[in-house]
C-alpha positions in Angstrom: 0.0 0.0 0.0 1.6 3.3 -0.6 2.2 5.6 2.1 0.4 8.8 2.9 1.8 11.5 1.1 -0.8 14.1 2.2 2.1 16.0 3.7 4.1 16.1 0.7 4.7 19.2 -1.0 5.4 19.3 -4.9 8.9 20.3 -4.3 9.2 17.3 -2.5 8.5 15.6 -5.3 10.5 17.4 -7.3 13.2 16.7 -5.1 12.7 13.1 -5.0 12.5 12.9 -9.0 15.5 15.2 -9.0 17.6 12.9 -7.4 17.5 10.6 -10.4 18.0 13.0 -12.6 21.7 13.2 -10.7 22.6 9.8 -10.3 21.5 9.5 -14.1 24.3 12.4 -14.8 26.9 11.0 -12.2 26.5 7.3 -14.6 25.3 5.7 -11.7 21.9 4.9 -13.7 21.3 4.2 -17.0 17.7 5.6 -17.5 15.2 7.2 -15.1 12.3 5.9 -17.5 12.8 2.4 -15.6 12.9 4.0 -12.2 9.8 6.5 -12.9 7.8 3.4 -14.1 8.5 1.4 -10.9 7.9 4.7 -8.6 4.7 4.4 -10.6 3.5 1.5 -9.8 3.9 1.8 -6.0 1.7 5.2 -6.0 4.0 7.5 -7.0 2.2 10.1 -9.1 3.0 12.9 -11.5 1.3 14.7 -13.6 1.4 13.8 -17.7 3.2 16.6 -18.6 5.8 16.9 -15.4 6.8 13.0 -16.4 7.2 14.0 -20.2 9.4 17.5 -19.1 11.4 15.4 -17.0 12.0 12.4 -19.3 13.3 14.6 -22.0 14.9 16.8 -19.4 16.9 13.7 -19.3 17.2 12.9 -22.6 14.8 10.2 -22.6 
């Protein structure tokens, strides 16, 4: 079950979505496509348009 995120601000998000974006840039991930999906299916949640800015924010 996913946790409450009812406290969660969007820059939390942000943040949290950030951070792949980094380890994508630092090679410690190949793609953040395959880590969004899995965040995905646990509950994360972003809006159409956020996931397709950040996907080709990182080149995806």
């Amino acid at each position: 079950m996913p946790e409450d995120v009812s406290n969660t601000t969007p820059l939390q998000y942000l943040h949290q979505i950030g951070l792949l974006l980094k380890a994508k840039q630092a090679g410690l991930i190949d793609a953040v496509s395959t880590y969004v999906i899995g965040l995905e299916k646990v509950g994360f949640r972003l809006a159409p348009s956020t996931r397709q800015d950040f996907l080709l924010l990182s080149g995806e």
